[in-house]
KOLSE-382409 format. One record per residue (C-alpha): x, y, z. Coordinates in pm, whole numbers, padded with zeros to 5 digits, always signed. Each point is the difference from the previous one (the first is absolute). Example, Ala and Ser with C-alpha at 12.3 -4.5 7.8 and 13.67 -1.06 7.14 Angstrom:
<pts>
+01230-00450+00780+00137+00344-00066
</pts>
This chain:
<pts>
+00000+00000+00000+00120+00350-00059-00010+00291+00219-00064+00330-00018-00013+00317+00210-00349+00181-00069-00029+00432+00034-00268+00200+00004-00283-00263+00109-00258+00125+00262-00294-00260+00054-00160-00271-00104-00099+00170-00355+00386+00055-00093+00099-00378+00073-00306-00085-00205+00137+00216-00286+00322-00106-00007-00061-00390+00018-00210+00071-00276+00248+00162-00194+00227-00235+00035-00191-00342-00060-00033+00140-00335+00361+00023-00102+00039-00318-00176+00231-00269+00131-00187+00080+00347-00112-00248+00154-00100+00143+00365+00027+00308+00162-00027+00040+00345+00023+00390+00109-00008+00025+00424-00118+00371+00142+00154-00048+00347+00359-00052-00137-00042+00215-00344+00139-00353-00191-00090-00214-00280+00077-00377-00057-00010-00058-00419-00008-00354-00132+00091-00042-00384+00251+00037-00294-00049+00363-00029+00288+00272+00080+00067+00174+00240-00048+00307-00254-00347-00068-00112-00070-00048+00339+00051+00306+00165-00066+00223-00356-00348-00133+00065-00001+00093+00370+00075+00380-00116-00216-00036-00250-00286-00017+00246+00143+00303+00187+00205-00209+00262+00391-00037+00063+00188-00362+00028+00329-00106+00015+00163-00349+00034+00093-00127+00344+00361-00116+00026-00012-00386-00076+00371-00060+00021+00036-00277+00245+00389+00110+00056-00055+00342+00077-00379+00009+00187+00073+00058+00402-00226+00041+00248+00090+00370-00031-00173-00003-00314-00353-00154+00133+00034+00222+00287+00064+00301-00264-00381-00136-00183-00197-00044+00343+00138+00368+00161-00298+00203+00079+00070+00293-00255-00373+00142+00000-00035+00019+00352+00258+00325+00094-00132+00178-00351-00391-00014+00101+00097+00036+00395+00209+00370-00179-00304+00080-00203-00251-00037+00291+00137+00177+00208+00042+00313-00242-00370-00077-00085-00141+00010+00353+00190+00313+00081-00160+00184-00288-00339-00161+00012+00012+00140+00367+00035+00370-00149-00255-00081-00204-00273-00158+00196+00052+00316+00259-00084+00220-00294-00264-00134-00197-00197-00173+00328+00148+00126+00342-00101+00336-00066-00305-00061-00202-00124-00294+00270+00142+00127+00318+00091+00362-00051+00363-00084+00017+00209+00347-00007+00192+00114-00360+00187+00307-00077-00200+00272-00006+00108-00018-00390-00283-00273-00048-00283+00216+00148-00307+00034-00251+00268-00114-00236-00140-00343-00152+00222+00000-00296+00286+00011+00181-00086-00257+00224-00127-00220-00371+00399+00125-00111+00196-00136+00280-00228-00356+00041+00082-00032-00384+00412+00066+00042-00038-00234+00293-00190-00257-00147+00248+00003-00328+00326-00023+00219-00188-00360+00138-00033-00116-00337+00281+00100-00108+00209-00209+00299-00281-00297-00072+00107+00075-00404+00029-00426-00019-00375-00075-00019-00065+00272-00288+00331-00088-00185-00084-00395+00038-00413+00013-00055-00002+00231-00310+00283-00202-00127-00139-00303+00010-00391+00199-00113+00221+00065-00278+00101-00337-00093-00412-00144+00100+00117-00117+00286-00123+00167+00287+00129-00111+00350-00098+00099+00349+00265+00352-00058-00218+00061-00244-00346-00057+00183+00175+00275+00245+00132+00237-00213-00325+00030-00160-00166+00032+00318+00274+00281+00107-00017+00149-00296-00365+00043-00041-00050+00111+00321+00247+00288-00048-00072+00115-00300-00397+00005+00089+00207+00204+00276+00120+00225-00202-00258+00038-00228-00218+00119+00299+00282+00244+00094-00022+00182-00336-00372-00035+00016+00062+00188+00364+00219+00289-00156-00272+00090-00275-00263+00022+00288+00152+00209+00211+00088+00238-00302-00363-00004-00079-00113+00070+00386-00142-00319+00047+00096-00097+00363-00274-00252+00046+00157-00152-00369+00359+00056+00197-00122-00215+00301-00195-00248-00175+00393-00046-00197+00183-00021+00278-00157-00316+00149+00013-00184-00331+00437-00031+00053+00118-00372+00009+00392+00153+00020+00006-00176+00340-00191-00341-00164+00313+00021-00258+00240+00033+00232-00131-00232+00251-00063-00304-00232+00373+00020-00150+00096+00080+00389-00181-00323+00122+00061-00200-00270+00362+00013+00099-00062-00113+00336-00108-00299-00090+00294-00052-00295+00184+00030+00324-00136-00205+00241-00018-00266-00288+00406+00038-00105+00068-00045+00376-00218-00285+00068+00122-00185-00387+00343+00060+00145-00060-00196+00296-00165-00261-00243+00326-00062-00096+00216-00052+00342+00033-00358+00006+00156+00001-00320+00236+00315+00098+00094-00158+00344+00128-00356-00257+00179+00254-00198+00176+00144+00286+00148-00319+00130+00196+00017-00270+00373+00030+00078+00193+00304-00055+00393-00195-00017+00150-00283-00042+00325-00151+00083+00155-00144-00236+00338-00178-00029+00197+00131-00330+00341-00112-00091+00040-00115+00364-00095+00377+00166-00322+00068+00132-00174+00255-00183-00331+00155+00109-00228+00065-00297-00348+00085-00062-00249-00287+00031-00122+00053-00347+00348-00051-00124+00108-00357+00127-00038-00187-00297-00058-00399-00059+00279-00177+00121+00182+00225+00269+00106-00107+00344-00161+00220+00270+00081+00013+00353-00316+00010+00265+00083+00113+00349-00256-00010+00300-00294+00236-00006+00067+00086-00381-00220-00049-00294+00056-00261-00257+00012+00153-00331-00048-00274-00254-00160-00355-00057+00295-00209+00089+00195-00319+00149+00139+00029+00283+00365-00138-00022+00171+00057+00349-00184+00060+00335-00308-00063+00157-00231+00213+00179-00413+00060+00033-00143+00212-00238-00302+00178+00034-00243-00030-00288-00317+00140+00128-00010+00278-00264-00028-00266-00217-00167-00252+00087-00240+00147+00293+00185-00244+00239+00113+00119+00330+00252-00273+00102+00381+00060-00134+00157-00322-00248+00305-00178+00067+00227+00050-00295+00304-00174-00077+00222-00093-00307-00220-00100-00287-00288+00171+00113-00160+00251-00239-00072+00335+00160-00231+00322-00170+00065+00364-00002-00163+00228+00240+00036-00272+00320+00170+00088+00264+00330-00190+00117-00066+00015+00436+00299-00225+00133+00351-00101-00190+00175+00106-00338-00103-00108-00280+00249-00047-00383-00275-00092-00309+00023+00022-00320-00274+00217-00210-00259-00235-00213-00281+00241-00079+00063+00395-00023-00221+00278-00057-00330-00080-00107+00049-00354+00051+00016-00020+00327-00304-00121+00182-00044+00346+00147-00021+00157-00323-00238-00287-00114-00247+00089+00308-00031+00349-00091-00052-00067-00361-00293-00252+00079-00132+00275+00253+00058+00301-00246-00094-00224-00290-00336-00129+00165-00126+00377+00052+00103+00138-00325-00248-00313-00120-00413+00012-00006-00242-00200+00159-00259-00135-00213-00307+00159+00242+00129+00349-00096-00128-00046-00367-00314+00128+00101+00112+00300+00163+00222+00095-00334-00286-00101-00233-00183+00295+00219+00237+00235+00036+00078+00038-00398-00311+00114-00004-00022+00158+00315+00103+00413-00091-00213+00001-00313-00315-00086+00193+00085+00213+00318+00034+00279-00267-00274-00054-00141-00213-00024+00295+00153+00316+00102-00103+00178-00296-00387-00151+00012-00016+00107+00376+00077+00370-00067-00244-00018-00327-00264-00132+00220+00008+00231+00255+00042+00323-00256-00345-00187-00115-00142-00013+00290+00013+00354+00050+00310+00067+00238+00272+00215-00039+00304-00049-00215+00250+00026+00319-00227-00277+00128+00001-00222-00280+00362+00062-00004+00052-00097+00312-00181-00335-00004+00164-00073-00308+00357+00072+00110-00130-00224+00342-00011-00260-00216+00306+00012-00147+00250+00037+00281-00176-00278+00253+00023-00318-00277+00346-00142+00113+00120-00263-00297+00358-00027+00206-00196-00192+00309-00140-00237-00298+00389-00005-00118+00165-00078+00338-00275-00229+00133+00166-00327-00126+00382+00086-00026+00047+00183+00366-00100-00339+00144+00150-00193-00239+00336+00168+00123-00069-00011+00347-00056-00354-00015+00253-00101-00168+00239+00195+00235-00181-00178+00312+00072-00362-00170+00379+00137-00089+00049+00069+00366-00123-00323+00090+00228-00171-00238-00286-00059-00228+00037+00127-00360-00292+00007-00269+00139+00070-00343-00301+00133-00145-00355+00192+00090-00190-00248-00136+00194-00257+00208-00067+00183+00339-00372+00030-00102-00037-00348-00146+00143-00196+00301-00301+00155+00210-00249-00233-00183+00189-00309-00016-00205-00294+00098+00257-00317+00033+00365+00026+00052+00187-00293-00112+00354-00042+00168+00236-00211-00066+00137-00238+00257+00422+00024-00007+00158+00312+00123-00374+00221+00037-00209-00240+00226+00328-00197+00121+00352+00140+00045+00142-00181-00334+00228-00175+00194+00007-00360+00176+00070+00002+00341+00007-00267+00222-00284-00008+00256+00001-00378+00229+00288-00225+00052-00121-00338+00107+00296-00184+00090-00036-00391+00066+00027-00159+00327+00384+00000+00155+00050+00290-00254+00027+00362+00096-00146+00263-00184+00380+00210-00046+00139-00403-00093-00322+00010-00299+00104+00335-00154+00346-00008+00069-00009-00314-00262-00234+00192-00221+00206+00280-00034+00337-00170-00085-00180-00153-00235-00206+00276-00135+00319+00170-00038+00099-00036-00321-00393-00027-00150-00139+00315-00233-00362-00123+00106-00198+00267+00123-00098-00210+00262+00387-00111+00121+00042+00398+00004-00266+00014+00279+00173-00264+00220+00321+00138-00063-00148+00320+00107-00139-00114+00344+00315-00157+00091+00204+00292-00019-00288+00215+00233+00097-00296+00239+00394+00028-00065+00027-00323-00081+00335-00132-00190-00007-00252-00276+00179-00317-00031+00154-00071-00336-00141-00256-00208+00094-00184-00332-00106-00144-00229-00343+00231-00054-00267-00069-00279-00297+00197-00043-00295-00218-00161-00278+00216-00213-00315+00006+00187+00039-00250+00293+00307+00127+00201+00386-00056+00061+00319-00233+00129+00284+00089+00139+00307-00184+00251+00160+00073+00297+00265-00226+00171-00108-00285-00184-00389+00046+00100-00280+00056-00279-00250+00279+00049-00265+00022-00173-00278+00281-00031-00337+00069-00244-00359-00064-00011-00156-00340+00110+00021-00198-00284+00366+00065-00029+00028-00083+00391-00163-00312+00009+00212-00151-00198+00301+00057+00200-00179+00006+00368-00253-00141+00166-00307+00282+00061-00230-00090+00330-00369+00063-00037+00056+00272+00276+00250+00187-00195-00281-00039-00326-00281+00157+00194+00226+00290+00127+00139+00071-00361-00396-00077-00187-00100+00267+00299+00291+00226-00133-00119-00026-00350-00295+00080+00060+00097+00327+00172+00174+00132-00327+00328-00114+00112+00249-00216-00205+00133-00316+00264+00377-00045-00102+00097-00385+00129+00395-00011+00081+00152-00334+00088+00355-00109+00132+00154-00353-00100-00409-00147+00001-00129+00158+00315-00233+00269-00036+00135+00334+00159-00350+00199+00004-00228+00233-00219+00082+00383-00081-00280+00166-00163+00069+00299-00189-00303+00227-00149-00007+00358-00150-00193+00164+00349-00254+00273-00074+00094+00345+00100-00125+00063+00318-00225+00316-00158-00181-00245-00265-00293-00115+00196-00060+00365+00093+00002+00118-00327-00239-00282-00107-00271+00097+00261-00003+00355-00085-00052-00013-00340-00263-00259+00089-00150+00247+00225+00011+00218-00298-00245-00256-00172+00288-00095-00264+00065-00369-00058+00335-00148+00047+00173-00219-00231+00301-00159+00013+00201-00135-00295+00260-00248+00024+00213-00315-00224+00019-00180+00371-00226-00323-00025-00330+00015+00159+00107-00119+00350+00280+00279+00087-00216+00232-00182-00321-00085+00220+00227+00032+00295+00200+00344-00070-00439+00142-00072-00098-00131+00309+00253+00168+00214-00027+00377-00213-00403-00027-00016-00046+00015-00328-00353-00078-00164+00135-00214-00304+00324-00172-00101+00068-00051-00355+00306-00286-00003+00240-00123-00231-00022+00354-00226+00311-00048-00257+00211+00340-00070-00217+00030-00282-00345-00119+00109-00022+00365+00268-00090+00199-00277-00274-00265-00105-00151+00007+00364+00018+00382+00017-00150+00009-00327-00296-00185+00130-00033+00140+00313+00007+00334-00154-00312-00093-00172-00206-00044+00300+00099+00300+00142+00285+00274+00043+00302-00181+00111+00362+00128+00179+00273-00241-00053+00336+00027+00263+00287-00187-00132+00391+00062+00032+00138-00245-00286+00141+00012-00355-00352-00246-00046-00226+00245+00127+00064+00286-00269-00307-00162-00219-00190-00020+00274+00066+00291+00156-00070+00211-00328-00291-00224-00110-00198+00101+00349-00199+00330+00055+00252+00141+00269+00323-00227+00001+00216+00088+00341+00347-00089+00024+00214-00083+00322+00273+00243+00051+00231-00268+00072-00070-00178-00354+00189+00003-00365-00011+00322-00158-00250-00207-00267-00252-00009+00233+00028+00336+00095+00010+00160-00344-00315-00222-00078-00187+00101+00317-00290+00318+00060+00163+00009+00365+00319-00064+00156-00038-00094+00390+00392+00106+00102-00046-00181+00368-00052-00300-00174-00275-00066+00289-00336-00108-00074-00171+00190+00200+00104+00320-00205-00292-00202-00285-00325+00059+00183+00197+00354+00106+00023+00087-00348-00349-00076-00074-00108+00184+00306+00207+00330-00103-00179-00051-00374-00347-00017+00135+00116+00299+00237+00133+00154-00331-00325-00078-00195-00262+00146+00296+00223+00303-00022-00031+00058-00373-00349-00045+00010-00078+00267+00302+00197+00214-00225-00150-00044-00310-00328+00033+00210+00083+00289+00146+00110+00110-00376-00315-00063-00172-00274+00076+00318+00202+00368+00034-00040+00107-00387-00399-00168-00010-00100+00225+00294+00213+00297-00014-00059+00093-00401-00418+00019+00055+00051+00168+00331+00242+00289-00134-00232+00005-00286-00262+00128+00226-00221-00303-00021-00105+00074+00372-00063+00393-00048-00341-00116-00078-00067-00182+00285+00161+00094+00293+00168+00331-00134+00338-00173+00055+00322+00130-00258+00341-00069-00034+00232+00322-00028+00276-00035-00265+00266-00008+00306-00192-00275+00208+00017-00209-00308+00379+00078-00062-00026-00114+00377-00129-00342+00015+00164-00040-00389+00384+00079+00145-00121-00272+00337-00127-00293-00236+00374-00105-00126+00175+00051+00355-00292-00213+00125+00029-00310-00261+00372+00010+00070-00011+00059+00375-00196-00300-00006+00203-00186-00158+00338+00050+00253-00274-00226+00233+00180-00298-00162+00317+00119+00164-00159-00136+00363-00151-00302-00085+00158-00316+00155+00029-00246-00294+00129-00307+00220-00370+00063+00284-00244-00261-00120-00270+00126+00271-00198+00178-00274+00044-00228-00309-00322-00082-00230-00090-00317-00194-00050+00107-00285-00337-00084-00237+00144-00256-00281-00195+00157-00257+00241-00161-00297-00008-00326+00143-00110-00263-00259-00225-00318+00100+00225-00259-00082-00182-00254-00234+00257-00301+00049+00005-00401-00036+00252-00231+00110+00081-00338-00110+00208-00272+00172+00238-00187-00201+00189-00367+00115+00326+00016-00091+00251-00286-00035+00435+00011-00025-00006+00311+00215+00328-00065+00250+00065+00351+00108+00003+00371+00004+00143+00077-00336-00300-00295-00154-00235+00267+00177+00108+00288-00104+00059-00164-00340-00438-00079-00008-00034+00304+00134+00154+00223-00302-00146-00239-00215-00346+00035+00146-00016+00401+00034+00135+00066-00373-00362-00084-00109-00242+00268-00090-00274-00014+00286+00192-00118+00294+00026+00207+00277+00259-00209+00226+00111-00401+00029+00074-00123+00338+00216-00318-00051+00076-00243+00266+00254-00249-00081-00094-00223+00327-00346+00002-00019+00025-00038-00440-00265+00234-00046-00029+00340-00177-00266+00255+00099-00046+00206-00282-00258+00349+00020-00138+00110-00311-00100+00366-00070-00180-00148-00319-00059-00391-00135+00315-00203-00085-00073-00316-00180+00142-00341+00175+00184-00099-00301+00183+00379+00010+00124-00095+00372+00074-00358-00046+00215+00085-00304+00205+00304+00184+00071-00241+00263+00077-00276-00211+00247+00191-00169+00232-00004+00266+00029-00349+00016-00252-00068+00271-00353-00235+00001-00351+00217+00058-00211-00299+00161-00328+00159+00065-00092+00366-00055-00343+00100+00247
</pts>
């Protein structure tokens, strides 16, 4: 996507124009203009050049944001998000109030209250008219911007909400100074009565006042969009400054933004780090909280990869610079954040559709007001006045801001929290998500084995059992050798050597020490060189049935014990689970375990359906289908969830995963904790209830405030709007609608007290069969998964659930499969169908 800086936008009307503008250029294919942060987002093959020759076309300014990954710094973002319209308004206003004050004592103090004036003034009514018309100039002079901006953009039939108040301004004064003339000739003719009657029809002070009030609330909305914006500041200022950096064997210190890929850099305690790196010498805690939300400091030692902006608490640190610049995972948060707000949700289509047409109709509805009331039989400063009532109370900018001031606070919420939505549409989509699927290794469980009972056989001690294991273990690359080896050394225990080691695919290992044979695997590769006690059987059936892998090891025939090893759940899964049941969402868990460790590992997190023996490439099949019956969030952390992940409505990627995942994910959970899922959902549906008070607020403030400026209760209750009550509540409605949305900033995302099942209103009846296959010449895991594949490649199957013990297939259609279809997809892997019911 390409950026650009926008100039010379002012509400919703002007983002409307210039999206517009731009989605015609051809080679466009999106545009994305954001009000709160004057940016556009352009998708396509056209340049750069046609792109911003049609922005100027339609009376706007654009330039290209600095894309150079080498040379972007934090500086740079913080350059874009600096709050340049607050000082200039805060300047203006306060020039405006102190003439407006002059003013207000001249044309209403005395005339209302008998306020003193220099006996100059006395009797002397065109004098007084004189000085409220210098006065009221000089304020629209300072307040020049609206006039210079609406007639500009009149000019190119585009009118914005400058121009709605530069009309309104400028038909108030020169109505003004009409009547002043009008005034002059009277009082040469005599006519005092004519004189008076002249005097009360000035609306210098309405003139002054709108453009005076107007500016008020341009201010309080630059200072309350700047806030908007803080979480996304305070990311930019972690940023480090230096960096020391080791340079033909001196230390050098340089600025962060120049340590390039490759350097050595020196980390002392209490310092920043100021690159992705490896660190080569040292070890010390670092403190990654601005990263990843978490609190507690991580142990880092040689090998360990460390990320810029953390902060090095204890010893000194020598790594070695991997990612620089805009590579570096701080950079990468602030472009999702910045990125994600410069993007649109799709609920603000409806108010752009309004507010292209939004000006044109307030203008017009202006212009019948004053005709109708000239009809009616009132004056013409009446008419006026109900007319230019009209004008400056419609506020297009709350319509504008509604969806992207919460959009941005949001996402700066979830960026604090170490949560990080890539896109609008993502943080509004992932409020309505009905099922979450999640797969099992590394989101529900830790991803890796870890050895949880030793049961050590009688005359055996438990230290004796591993102690064996582990010199065995030693020199195995199994996944599930790495887990003994890894509870040995929390113990300190030493290995003995051994000889003579063989590793056996599948079933388990051999080794020798001092002449004795050892022995270690599964139980069919046990029995044959040990005896196994129907004790020992029950204890490891009991095992496997809990999720957990039994591991048999033997010495010289004599069975030493059982060490079962499983991938544990993170102690924050079952949690998670319950709140986003609580949030009516169904949970699903996907995993290529076979159906008894699968059933186990969904019993312990909660979750309301387990979907076993998913190949790498059957997720994106499942998600596919769950998809279908309703809107579906898939959290995954592998190379093999990337389909899956982009396949589902809102795919959400563990922090902790391959960079695949992550680039293929809608949100990026940096804690890599579950519980940050149902937070995420909770900040969207925060985010969503926010947009729609807004746009609420938006449309409810325009419906009642037009008819009611219009006069439509003069009638009745003999109720008007003045010109400067409107420019009021108009210069309110924005600060409000943004106000409101800097709520988000207090909400606690992680306090399930108030969550909401939701009403599954895309939920699909499922219309499903099942038929039970018998199977025969299934021996094992790989037969099943083998039927399995074979099964689920056929149009109209849902899911197979193959069981190699109990030879049976149950197969669940989503539409009829013939017998002869199944039979033959089985048979073509070399194994008999016997019956089919």
């Amino acid at each position: 996507m390409k950026q650009f800086n926008v100039t010379g936008m002012s509400c919703a009307a002007c983002s409307s124009r210039v999206e517009k503008a731009v989605s015609e250029v051809s080679g466009v294919t999106s545009c994305s203009v954001n009000l709160l942060t004057n940016s556009m987002g352009v998708e396509g093959s056209a340049s750069e050049a046609d792109i911003i020759a049609a922005v100027m076309a339609a009376g706007y300014g654009a330039s290209p944001k600095n894309s150079d990954n080498s040379t972007r710094s934090a500086d740079k973002y913080a350059s874009e998000l600096e709050n340049k319209d607050y000082p200039l308004l805060k300047s203006r206003l306060i020039w405006s109030v102190g003439f407006l004050i002059i003013l207000m004592y001249v044309s209403m103090g005395h005339m209302m209250w008998g306020f003193p004036l220099p006996a100059f003034f006395d009797g002397n009514h065109i004098a007084m008219g004189i000085v409220q018309l210098l006065l009221t100039v000089i304020i629209m002079v300072i307040n020049q911007k609206f006039f210079i901006s609406g007639f500009k953009n009149l000019l190119h039939k585009a009118p914005n909400m400058d121009a709605l108040v530069a009309i309104g301004s400028s038909a108030a004064f020169i109505y003004s100074v009409y009547a002043l003339f009008a005034m002059t000739d009277a009082q040469a003719r005599g006519d005092s009565e004519a004189v008076m009657s002249f005097m009360n029809e000035f609306y210098f002070e309405s003139a002054a006042m709108i453009l005076t009030l107007i500016t008020v609330g341009k201010m309080l909305e630059a200072r309350s969009k700047g806030k908007t914006t803080d979480a996304l500041k305070g990311l930019i200022s972690l940023a480090p400054k230096t960096a020391s950096v080791l340079r033909n064997g001196n230390e050098e210190i340089i600025p962060a933004e120049q340590i390039n890929k490759g350097d050595i850099f020196l980390v002392r305690p209490g310092e920043t780090i100021p690159a992705d790196g490896i660190v080569l010498e040292g070890e010390s805690a670092v403190d990654e909280s601005a990263l990843t939300g978490e609190s507690i400091p991580v142990d880092k030692a040689s090998g360990d990869r460390i990320s810029a902006a953390a902060i090095n608490q204890s010893g000194f640190l020598k790594c070695e610079a991997v990612r620089v610049g805009e590579d570096t995972s701080l950079s990468q948060i602030i472009k999702m954040v910045s990125d994600a707000a410069a993007s649109k949700a799709p609920i603000s289509k409806a108010a752009d559709r309004v507010s292209g047409v939004f000006v044109p109709v307030v203008m017009a509805i202006a212009a019948v007001t004053a005709v109708i009331w000239l009809i009616s039989g009132q004056s013409a400063g009446f008419a006026l006045a109900r007319g230019i009532s009209v004008l400056v109370i419609s506020c297009p900018c709350a319509l504008g801001l509604a969806t992207p001031v919460a959009v941005m606070v949001g996402s700066g919420v979830g960026a604090k929290n170490g949560i990080l939505f890539k896109t609008a549409a993502a943080l509004e989509a992932a409020g309505g998500i009905e099922t979450v699927a999640l797969d099992k290794t590394g989101t529900i469980t830790q991803g890796q084995p870890k050895v949880t009972d030793m049961i050590p056989c009688e005359g055996i001690s438990a230290d004796e059992l591993l102690l064996t294991a582990y010199s065995a273990e030693m020199k195995s690359e199994h996944p599930l050798a790495k887990a003994i080896v890894n509870a040995a050394e929390e113990k300190g225990l030493s290995p003995f050597d051994v000889t003579d080691f063989k590793a056996f695919a599948g079933n388990g290992l051999s080794a020798r020490h001092e002449g004795r044979e050892i022995f270690g695997g599964n139980y069919n590769f046990i029995s044959l060189h040990s005896s196994i006690s129907e004790e020992i059987m029950k204890k490891a059936q009991s095992l496997s049935e809990d999720g957990k892998t039994p591991l048999f090891f033997s010495e010289n025939g004599e069975l030493l014990g059982i060490i079962a090893v499983a991938d544990v759940i993170k102690e924050d899964s079952p949690r998670a689970v319950r709140e986003l049941q609580k949030m009516g969402i169904r949970v699903v868990m996907l995993t290529g375990d076979n159906e008894r460790t699968a059933a186990a590992v969904g019993r312990q997190a909660g979750v309301d359906e387990v979907i076993a023996g998913v190949l790498p490439d059957g997720k994106e099949k499942v998600i596919r289908r769950l998809s279908a019956e309703g809107r579906t969030a898939m959290v995954g952390d592998g190379i093999n969830d990337a389909p899956a992940l982009t396949r589902a409505d809102v795919g959400i990627a563990i922090g902790a995963g391959t960079d695949v995942a992550i680039d293929a994910a809608d949100v990026v959970l940096m804690k890599s904790r579950l519980s940050d899922v149902p937070a995420a959902i909770r900040l969207s549906r925060a985010s969503l209830r926010n947009i729609h008070q807004n746009l609420f607020w938006a449309f409810i403030y325009n419906v009642i405030g037009i008819p009611i400026a219009a006069g439509a209760l003069i009638p009745l209750f003999g109720i008007g709007l003045d010109p400067m009550f409107a420019a009021a509540a108009m210069s309110l409605s924005s600060f409000c609608v943004v106000t409101n949305a800097l709520r988000l900033n207090f909400i606690d995302i992680h306090n399930a007290d108030k969550d909401k099942k939701i009403k599954h209103k895309h939920i699909k009846e499922k219309k499903t069969m099942t038929k039970t296959l018998k199977i025969e010449g299934m021996m094992c895991g790989h037969c099943e998964a083998a039927v399995k594949k074979a099964l689920e490649a056929l149009d109209g199957v849902i899911s197979a659930e193959v069981s190699h013990e109990s030879g049976i297939a149950v197969v669940t259609l989503a539409s009829p499969v013939d017998d002869a279809a199944l039979k033959k997809a089985v048979e073509d892997k070399d194994y008999t169908v016997s019956g089919i019911e």
